[in-house]
C-alpha angles and dihedrals in degrees: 000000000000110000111241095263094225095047104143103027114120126217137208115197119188090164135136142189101359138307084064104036082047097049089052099051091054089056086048096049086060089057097270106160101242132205112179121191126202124187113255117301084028143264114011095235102042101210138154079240086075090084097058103042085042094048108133099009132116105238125222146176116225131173098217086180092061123076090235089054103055083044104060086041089061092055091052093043088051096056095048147078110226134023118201126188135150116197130114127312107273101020103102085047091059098045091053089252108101131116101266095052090040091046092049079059104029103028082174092054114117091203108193128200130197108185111168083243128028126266090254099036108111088228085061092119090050109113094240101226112176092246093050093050091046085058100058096042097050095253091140091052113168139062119289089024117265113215132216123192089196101115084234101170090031082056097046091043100058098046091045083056095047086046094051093040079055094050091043081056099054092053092048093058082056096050115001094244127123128203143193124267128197123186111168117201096236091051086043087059096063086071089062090046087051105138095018081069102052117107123181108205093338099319144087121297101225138256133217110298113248109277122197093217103050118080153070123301146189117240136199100271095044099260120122125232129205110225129186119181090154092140122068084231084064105040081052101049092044098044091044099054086054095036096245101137095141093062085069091057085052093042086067094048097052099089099067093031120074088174099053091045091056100051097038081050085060094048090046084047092050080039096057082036096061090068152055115253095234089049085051083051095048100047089048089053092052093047101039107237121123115270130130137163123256110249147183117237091246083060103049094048088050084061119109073228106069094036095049095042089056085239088123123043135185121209124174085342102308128111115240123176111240125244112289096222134065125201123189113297097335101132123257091273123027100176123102125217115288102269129180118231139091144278126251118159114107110232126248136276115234133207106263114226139177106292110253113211089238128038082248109037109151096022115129120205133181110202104199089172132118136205103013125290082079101035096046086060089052094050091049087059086049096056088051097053110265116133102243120189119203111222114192129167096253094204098042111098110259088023091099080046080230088145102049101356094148097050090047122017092036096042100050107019099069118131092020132105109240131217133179105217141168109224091172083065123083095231081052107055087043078055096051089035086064100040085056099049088060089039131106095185141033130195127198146161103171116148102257093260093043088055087052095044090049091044095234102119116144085259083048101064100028094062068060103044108009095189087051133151109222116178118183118197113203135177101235103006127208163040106316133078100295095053106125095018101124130230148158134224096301107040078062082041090057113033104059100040106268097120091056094046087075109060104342086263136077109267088111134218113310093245145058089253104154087042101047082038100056093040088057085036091050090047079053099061092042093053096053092044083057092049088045081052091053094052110042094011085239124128125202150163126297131186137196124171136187091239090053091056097030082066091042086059095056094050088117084056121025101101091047101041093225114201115172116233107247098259109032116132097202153343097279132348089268085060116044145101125268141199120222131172101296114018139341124283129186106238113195130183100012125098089212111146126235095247084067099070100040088094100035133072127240099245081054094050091052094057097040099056090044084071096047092053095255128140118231152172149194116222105252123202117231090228086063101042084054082053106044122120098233094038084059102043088044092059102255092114127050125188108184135147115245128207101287098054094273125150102219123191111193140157116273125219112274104208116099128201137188112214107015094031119195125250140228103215130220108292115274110288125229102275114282097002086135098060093117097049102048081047095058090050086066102039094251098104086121099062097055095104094049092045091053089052095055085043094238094123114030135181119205105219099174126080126249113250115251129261120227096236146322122292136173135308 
């Protein structure tokens, strides 16, 4: 059995409520040895959700306001690895406990905040509720404003700090030095934005075009399912199993025929309502196109899925998602019962190297992924050095990104080198043959029987790189009987509840959350695969999946299946929106009544509850957020000009590290302009012309056309 890859490693965690508790867990999960400390009478939010965020951690009290208790906590901190703690900026300092005074003691420590703003953000001092983060980040997006009670920065936080403690981990093997890591909640929360903040010369970036045939429908027995034939494979194949070819010869006439669309909508409407939504899920299960039912989270976690998969856990009768990544052979769930005791093992010493500049300097993918849950990953590695090469099929339709180039390709292939290669052509796969065998890492997301097809199966590669690090992104995981159904965003969305936890009903959460989630998960496990290589010189296979995060993120709520009344503008009426003269605001913390805010602005309403003790917010657009003078100087948000002239705004990454700091990367380039360059890497620079006229090797020269305006995800 595959050893946990952070066996060994000893926390300590001084977090409370979420984003800290969470990162934490996912560190314990992967065998971290975990002490978490709560003041006296235990955790600040006392919630059933305790069990799941403390799995697998020794649990203390400790007075940190008393001279004994910061004691004690110095000599756990000493003996340990990693420090976590998320409150205010400042705090820790004052109580004695702050990086500088524990790395004079501890110069190995990685030492990780999550504040709810940043150190240098002039809201530092801002007690960073969720609601109030969510406000300033255009959570609520919509008018009026539409709540979610998913945790959705506390969520992305957390897993962006467990991602860069990984990467800090993996420097320090090379060179024995810690660092200190900040990842606020409201930085944290870019990476969930992600395409909604992309503009191309001022304007929007662009979203998918509107397709007929994605999208949510209305079946027979009143139920909604979420479809996506996006692809010409799926319209065939589902037009073909009900005989409705001559739907495909109107769907390329629709465009230009307002006419046609609208009575062809009514026939796919009469076609949904005609069965049941479970018999639409099957057959799209059987076939192998993307279709699933909405349901609530009651519902998901009820699924032989999400049992048999592991997704979905009980423990001394309470419900707790597993763990969302899978390494090698380490079983489903690798966390223990909460216990209270102490730690007292020494840590380990490491095997000091030359510092590189990045946590992965030196480190070679090869990102073979499409849409974003993969090539966010990809982009992540990159941020944190590694040289990351883009491989897309340059004749299938969508590879030259032609259709949506500026939502996909430009908002998660910054920082990577792009070619346009065949892998279904001879001269392709001796190409690919000689890319992995100089290689540490391999991302994919192929359906089972593509990767087969394409020979690039985890035995594949790794006849090629044995002490490879092979990561596959799927859509439901396994096993169980959805493994290898495919499915996007909001099929994951759908399926476990997610789309219903915002209003009751199925508009979804206003971001790509399960994509953007299981890209940063996905950079996790091959981090910690990294840091496992480092240790023991073995590779091995790694997996992430939409279902699996789409259930993290629903850790808060899980045992309650929260879904929040259409409507509903918060959790309580001490943590809710507002709507004043001229515009909404989050209040939290404060029991002030509606009737209070009619007569007052905004900009009022804010001052006057700092004064009272209450946390609030303005609702922020993201259009302004992208626009905003310190988000810009603080690196979240990123205006370059790419290789064709453009002028391209994106997020920026959020973590922040001291000593081996992440990277933006140079702005997406136009697909397979490095062709010449990964070419020379192998010695087959020379053959480029001759490869571009077999069309095995292509370069797109012409721009993508621009889209109206953003839309969903």
């Amino acid at each position: 059995m595959t050893q946990q890859p952070l066996r060994g490693i000893h926390v300590v965690d001084f977090g409370q409520y979420i984003a800290g508790p969470l990162a934490a867990m996912l560190l314990a999960d992967q065998g971290a040895e975990v002490t978490h400390i709560d003041p006296p009478g235990g955790p600040r939010w006392r919630t059933p959700a305790n069990q799941t965020w403390n799995r697998g951690k020794r649990l203390m009290e400790l007075d940190l306001r008393s001279a004994s208790g910061v004691e004690s906590a110095r000599e756990l901190v000493a003996a340990s690895d990693v420090v976590i703690e998320n409150f205010r900026p400042g705090v820790m300092d004052r109580l004695g406990l702050g990086h500088s005074i524990c790395a004079e003691s501890n110069p190995r420590l990685v030492y990780c905040s999550l504040p709810g703003f940043a150190a240098d953000d002039p809201r530092a001092q801002l007690a960073g509720w969720e609601g109030v983060i969510a406000a300033a980040t255009d959570t609520y997006r919509g008018e009026p404003p539409v709540f979610t009670p998913i945790p959705i920065s506390s969520h992305f936080a957390a897993i962006h700090a467990a991602l860069a403690i990984t990467m800090a981990l993996i420097a320090r093997e090379r060179d024995g030095y810690g660092q200190r890591i900040e990842v606020p909640l409201f930085d944290a929360t870019f990476a969930a934005i992600g395409a909604h903040g992309l503009f191309v010369d001022g304007g929007p970036g662009g979203i998918r075009p509107d397709d007929f045939w994605t999208g949510l429908f209305e079946c027979g027995d009143g139920r909604w399912i979420q479809v996506s034939l996006a692809t010409p494979r799926f319209r065939t194949v589902f037009t073909a199993a009900l005989n409705l070819d001559d739907w495909l010869m109107d769907l390329d006439r629709l465009s230009a025929d307002a006419q046609l669309r609208a009575d062809l909508r009514q026939r796919q409407s009469a076609l949904f309502a005609s069965r049941s939504a479970q018999e639409w899920e099957d057959l799209g299960g059987r076939i192998g196109v993307p279709i699933a039912v909405c349901r609530t989270t009651s519902e998901w976690i009820g699924t032989p899925h999400a049992r048999s998969a592991g997704i979905v856990l009980e423990r001394d009768g309470a419900l707790q998602p597993g763990t969302p990544i899978r390494m090698g052979d380490v079983p489903l769930h690798t966390g223990t019962p909460m216990r209270k005791d102490g730690i007292t093992s020494d840590a380990p010493a490491t095997r000091p190297s030359a510092q590189g500049e990045t946590a992965l300097a030196g480190v070679r993918v090869l990102d073979l992924t499409q849409v974003l849950a993969g090539p966010t990953a990809g982009r992540t590695l990159a941020e944190y050095g590694a040289d990351v090469i883009k491989i897309n099929n340059p004749h299938e339709e969508g590879a030259g990104i032609h259709f949506s180039r500026h939502r996909y390709h430009t908002d998660v292939n910054p920082g990577k080198r792009s070619l346009l290669l065949d892998l279904k052509s001879a001269p392709g796969q001796t190409i690919l043959h000689d890319l992995v065998a100089r290689s540490d890492v391999v991302l994919q997301n192929f359906r089972p029987e593509a990767a087969e097809r394409l020979r690039v199966r985890y035995q594949d590669i790794r006849a090629l790189q044995p002490n490879i690090v092979y990561l596959t992104v799927s859509a439901f995981g396994g096993p169980g009987p959805w493994t290898g159904w495919p499915g996007y965003e909001v099929q994951a969305q759908a399926a476990s509840g997610l789309r219903y936890a915002r209003t009751g009903r199925p508009p979804g959460q206003p971001f790509a959350v399960n994509d953007y989630g299981t890209g940063l998960l996905g950079a996790f496990a091959v981090g910690l695969a990294l840091f496992q290589r480092l240790r023991t010189g073995s590779g091995q296979a790694v997996e992430v999946a939409l279902a699996y995060t789409a259930t993290i993120l629903q850790s808060a709520t899980l045992h309650t299946d929260l879904t929040s009344r259409d409507g509903a503008l918060g959790w309580s009426a001490s943590h809710r929106l507002h709507r004043a003269r001229d515009g909404w605001l989050f209040v939290a913390n404060s029991e002030v009544t509606e009737d209070e805010f009619h007569s007052v602005t905004v900009a009022d309403t804010m001052e006057r509850l700092s004064h009272d003790g209450a946390s609030a917010h303005a609702l922020v657009p993201v259009e302004t957020l992208m626009r905003d003078d310190w988000v810009s100087r603080h690196g979240l948000s990123l205006t370059r000009v790419n290789d064709m002239g453009e002028s391209i705004t994106c997020v920026g990454p959020p973590a922040r590290l001291s000593r081996t700091p992440v990277q933006p990367g140079r702005p997406a380039p136009s697909p397979g302009a490095d062709a010449a360059d990964i070419l020379r890497d192998i010695g087959r620079e020379a053959d480029l012309q001759e490869l571009l006229r077999e069309g095995v090797i292509a370069v797109e020269t012409v721009s993508a056309p621009r889209a109206a305006a953003p839309g969903p995800a």
